[in-house]
Biotite code that builds the C-alpha atoms (Angstrom):
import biotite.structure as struc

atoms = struc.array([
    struc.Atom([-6.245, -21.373, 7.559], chain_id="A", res_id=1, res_name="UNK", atom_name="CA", element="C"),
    struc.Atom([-3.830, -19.802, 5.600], chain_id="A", res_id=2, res_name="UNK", atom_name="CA", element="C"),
    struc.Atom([-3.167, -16.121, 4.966], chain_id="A", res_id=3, res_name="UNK", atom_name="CA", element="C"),
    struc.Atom([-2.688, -14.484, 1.884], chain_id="A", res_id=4, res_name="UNK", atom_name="CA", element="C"),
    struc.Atom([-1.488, -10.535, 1.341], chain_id="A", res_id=5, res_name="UNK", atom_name="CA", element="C"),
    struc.Atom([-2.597, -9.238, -2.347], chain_id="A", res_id=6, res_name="UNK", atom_name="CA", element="C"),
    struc.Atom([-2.231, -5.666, -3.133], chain_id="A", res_id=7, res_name="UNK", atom_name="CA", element="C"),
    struc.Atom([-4.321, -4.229, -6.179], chain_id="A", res_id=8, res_name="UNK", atom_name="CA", element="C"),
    struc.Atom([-3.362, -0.899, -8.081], chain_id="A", res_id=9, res_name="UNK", atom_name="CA", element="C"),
    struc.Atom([-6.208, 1.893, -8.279], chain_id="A", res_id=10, res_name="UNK", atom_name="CA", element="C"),
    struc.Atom([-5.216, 4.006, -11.313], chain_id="A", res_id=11, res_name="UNK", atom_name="CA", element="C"),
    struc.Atom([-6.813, 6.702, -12.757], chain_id="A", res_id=12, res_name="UNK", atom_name="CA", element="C"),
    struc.Atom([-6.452, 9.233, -15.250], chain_id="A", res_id=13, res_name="UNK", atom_name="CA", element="C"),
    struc.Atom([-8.661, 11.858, -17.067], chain_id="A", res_id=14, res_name="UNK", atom_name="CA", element="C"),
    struc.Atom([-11.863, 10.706, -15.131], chain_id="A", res_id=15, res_name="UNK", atom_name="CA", element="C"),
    struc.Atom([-11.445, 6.766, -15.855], chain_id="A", res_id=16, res_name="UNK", atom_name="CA", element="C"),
    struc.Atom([-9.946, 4.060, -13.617], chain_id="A", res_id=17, res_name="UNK", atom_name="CA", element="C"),
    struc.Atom([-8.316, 0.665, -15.245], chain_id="A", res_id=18, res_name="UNK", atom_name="CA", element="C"),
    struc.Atom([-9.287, -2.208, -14.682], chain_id="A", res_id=19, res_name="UNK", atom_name="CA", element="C"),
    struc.Atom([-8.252, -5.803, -16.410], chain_id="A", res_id=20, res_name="UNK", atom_name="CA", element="C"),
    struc.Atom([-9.689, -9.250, -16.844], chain_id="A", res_id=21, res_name="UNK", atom_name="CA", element="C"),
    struc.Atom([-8.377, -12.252, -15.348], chain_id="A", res_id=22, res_name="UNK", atom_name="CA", element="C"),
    struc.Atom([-7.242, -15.614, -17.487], chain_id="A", res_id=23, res_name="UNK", atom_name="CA", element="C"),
    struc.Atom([-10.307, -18.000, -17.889], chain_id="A", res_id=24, res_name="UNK", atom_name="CA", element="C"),
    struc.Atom([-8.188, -20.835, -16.612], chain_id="A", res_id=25, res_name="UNK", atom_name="CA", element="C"),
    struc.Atom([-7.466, -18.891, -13.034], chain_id="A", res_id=26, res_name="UNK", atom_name="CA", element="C"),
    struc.Atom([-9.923, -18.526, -10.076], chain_id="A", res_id=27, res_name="UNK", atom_name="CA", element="C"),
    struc.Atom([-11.931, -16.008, -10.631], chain_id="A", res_id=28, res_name="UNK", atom_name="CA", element="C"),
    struc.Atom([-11.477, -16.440, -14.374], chain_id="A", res_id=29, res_name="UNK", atom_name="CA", element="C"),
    struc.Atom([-13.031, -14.188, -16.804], chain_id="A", res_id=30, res_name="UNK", atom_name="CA", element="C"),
    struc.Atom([-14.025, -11.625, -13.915], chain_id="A", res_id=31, res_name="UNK", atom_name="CA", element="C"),
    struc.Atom([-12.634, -8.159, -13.969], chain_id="A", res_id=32, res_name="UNK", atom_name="CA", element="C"),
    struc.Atom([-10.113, -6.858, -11.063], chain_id="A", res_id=33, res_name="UNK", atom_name="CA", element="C"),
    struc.Atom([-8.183, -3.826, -10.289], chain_id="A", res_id=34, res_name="UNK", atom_name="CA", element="C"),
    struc.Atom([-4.722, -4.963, -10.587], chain_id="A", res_id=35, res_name="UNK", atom_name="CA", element="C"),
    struc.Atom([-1.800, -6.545, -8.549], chain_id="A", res_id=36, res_name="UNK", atom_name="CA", element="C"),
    struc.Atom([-1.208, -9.809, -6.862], chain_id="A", res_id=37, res_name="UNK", atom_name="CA", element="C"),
    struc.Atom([0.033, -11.551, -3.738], chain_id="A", res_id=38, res_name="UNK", atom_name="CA", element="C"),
    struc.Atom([3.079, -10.196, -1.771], chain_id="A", res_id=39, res_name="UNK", atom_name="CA", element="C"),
    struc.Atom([6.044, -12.713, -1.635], chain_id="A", res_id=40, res_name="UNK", atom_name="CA", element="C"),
    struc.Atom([7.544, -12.793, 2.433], chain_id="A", res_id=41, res_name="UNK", atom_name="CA", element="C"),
    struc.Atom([9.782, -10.001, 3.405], chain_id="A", res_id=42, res_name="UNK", atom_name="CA", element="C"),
    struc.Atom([8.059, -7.757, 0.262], chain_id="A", res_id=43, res_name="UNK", atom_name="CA", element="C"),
    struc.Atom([6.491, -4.251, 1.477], chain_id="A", res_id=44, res_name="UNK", atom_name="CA", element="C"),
    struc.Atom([3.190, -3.952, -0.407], chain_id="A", res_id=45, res_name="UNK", atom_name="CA", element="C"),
    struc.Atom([4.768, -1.280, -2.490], chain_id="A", res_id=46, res_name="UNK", atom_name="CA", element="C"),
    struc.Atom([7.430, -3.714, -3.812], chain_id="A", res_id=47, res_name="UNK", atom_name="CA", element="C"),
    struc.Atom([4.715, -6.300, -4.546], chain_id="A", res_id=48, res_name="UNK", atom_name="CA", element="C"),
    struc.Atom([2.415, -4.427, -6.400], chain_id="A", res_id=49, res_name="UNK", atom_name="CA", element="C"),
    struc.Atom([5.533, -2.391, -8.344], chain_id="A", res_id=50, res_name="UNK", atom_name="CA", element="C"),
    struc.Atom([6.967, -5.639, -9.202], chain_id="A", res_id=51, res_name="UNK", atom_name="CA", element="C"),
    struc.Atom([2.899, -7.060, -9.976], chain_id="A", res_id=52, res_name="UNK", atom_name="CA", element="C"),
    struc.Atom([2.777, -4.275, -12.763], chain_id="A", res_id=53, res_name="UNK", atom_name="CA", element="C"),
    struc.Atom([6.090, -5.010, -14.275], chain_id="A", res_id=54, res_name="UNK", atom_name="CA", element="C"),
    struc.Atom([5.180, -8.521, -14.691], chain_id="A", res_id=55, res_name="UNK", atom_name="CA", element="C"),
    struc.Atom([2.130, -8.630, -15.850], chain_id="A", res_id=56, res_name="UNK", atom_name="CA", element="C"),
    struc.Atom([2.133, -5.270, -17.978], chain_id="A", res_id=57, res_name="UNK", atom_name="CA", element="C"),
    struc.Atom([5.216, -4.206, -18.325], chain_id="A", res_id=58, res_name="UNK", atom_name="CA", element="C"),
    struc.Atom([4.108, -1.024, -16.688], chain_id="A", res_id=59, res_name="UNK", atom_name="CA", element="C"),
    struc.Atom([6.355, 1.055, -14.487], chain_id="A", res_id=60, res_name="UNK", atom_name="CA", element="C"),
    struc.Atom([3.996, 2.626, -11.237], chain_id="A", res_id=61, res_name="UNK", atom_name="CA", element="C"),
    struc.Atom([4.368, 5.071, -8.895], chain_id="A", res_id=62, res_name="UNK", atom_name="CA", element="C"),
    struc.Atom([1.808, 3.664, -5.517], chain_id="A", res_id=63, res_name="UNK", atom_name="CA", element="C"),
    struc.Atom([1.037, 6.957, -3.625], chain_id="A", res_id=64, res_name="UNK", atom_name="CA", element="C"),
    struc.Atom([-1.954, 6.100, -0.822], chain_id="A", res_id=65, res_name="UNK", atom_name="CA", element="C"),
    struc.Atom([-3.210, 3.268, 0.790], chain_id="A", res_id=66, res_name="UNK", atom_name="CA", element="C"),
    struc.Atom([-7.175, 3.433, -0.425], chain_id="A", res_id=67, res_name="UNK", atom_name="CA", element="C"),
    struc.Atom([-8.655, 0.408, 1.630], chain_id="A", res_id=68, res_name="UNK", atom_name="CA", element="C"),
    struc.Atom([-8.047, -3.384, 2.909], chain_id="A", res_id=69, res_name="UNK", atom_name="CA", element="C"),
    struc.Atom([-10.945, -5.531, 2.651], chain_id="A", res_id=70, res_name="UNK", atom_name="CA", element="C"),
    struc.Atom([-11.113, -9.399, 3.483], chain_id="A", res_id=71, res_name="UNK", atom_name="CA", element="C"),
    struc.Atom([-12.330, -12.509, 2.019], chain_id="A", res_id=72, res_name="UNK", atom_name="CA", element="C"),
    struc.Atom([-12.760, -16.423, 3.001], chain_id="A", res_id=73, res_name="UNK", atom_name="CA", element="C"),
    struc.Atom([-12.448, -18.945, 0.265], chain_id="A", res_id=74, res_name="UNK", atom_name="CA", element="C"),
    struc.Atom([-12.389, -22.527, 0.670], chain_id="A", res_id=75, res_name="UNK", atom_name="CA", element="C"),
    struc.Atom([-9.313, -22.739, 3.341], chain_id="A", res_id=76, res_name="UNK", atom_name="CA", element="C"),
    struc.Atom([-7.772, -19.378, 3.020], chain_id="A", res_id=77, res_name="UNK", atom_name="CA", element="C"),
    struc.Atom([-8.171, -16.068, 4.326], chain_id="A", res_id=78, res_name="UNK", atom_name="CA", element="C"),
    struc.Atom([-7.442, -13.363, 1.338], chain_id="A", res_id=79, res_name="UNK", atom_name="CA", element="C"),
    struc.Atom([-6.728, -9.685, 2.444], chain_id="A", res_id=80, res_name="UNK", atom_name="CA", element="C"),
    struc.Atom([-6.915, -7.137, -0.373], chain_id="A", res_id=81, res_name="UNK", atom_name="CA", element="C"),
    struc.Atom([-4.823, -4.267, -0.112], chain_id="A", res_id=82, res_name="UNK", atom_name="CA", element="C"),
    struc.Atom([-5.824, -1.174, -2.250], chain_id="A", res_id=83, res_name="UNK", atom_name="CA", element="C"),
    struc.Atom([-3.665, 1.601, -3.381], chain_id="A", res_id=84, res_name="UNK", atom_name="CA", element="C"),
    struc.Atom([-3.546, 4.399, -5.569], chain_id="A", res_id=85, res_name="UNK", atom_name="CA", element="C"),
    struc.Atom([-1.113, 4.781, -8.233], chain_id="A", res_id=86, res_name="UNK", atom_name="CA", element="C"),
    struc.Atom([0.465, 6.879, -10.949], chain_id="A", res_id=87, res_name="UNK", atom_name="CA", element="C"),
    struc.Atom([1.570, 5.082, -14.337], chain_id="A", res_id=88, res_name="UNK", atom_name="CA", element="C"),
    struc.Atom([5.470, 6.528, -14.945], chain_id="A", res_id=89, res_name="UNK", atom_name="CA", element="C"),
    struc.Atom([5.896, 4.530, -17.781], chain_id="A", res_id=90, res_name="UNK", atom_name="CA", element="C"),
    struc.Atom([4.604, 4.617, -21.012], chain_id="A", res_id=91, res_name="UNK", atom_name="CA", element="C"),
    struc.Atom([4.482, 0.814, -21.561], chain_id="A", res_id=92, res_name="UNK", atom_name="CA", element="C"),
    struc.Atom([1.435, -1.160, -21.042], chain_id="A", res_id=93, res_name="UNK", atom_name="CA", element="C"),
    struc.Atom([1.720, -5.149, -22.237], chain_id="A", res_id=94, res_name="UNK", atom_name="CA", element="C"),
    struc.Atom([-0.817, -7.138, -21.348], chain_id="A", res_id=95, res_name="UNK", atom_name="CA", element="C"),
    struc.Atom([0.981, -10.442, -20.675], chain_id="A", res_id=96, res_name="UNK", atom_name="CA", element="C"),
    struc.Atom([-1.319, -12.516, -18.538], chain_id="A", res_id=97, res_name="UNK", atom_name="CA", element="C"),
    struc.Atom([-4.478, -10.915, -17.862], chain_id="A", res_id=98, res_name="UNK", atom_name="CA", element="C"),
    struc.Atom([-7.173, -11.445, -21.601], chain_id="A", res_id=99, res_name="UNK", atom_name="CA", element="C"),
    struc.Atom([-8.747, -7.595, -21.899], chain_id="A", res_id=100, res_name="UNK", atom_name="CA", element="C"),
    struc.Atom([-8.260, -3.996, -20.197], chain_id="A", res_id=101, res_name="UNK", atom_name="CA", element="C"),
    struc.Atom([-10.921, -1.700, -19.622], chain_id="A", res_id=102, res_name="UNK", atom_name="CA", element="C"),
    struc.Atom([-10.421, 2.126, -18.356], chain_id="A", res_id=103, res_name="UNK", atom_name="CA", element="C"),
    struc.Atom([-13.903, 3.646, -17.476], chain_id="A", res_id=104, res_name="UNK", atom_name="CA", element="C"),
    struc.Atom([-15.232, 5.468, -15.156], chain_id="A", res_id=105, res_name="UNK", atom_name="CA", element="C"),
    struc.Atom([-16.753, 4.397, -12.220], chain_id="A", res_id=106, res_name="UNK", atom_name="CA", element="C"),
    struc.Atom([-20.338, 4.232, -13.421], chain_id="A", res_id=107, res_name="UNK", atom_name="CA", element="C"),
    struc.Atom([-19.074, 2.285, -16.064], chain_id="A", res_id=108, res_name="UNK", atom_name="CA", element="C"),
    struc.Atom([-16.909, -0.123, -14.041], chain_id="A", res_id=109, res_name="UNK", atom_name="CA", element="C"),
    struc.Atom([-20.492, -1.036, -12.221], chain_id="A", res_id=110, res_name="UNK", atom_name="CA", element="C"),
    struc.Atom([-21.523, -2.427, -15.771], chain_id="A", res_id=111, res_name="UNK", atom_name="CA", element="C"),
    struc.Atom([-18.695, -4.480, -15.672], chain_id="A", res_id=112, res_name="UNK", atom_name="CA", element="C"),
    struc.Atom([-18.671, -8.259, -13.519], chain_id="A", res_id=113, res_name="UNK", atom_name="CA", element="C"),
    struc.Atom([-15.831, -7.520, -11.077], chain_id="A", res_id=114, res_name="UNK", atom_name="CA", element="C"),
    struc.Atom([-14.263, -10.020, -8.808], chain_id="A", res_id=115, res_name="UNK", atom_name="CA", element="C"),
    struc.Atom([-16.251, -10.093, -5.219], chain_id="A", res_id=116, res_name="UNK", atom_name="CA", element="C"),
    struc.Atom([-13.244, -7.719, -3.631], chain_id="A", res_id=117, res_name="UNK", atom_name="CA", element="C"),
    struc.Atom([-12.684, -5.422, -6.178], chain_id="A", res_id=118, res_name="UNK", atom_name="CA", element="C"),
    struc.Atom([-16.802, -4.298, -6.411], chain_id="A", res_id=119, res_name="UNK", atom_name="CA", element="C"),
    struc.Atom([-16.007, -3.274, -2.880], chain_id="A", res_id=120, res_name="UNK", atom_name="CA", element="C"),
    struc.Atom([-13.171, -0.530, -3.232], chain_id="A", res_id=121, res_name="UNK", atom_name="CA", element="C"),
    struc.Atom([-15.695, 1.554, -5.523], chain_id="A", res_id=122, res_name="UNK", atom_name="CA", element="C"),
    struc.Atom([-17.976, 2.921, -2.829], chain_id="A", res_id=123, res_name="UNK", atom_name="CA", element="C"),
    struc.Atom([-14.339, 4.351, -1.709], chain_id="A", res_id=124, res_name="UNK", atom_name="CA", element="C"),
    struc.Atom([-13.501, 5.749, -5.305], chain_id="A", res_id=125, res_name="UNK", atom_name="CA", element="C"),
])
């Protein structure tokens, strides 16, 4: 089974936390996440999720606590999720893959259809 590492940013500001919609044409498309993505070998999940931001919003972040890990099977692979809190430095914010961005708080993120892993972290918010 293979083994995957994905770390997911938990930011929040002035009471509301962000969250962001995946592509339609990924798994999980459509569904909202907290986030990040996989960290490459030899990448601290610091570096991933730094480097996740820039990518795919050309935000600059700041992680500053490890939150929670939580773990998921699909199909042939074995997914851990890796949550941390962050701090936006930046005042940039692109989306370039994901299709909307949401901040709320959390009563309002349970409105919203989250991926399986993500609905998890918010009994830790």
């Amino acid at each position: 089974m293979k083994e995957i590492n994905v770390v997911a940013a938990v930011l929040h500001r002035d009471g509301k936390y962000f969250i962001a919609r995946r592509p339609l044409d990924k798994q999980l498309g459509g569904l909202w996440e907290f986030p990040g993505g996989k960290v490459e070998d030899g990448e601290s999940h610091e570096d991933a999720l730094v480097r996740e931001m820039l990518e795919e919003f050309d935000a600059e972040i700041k992680v500053c606590s490890f939150v929670v890990s939580s773990e998921h099977i699909t199909d042939d692979k074995k997914l851990t999720l890796h949550f941390y809190k962050a701090e936006m430095i930046s005042t940039r914010f692109e989306m370039r893959e994901h299709i909307d961005m949401f901040w709320g708080t959390l009563d309002e993120l349970k409105t919203k259809e989250l991926a399986p892993g993500d609905m998890e972290i918010l009994s830790y918010l």
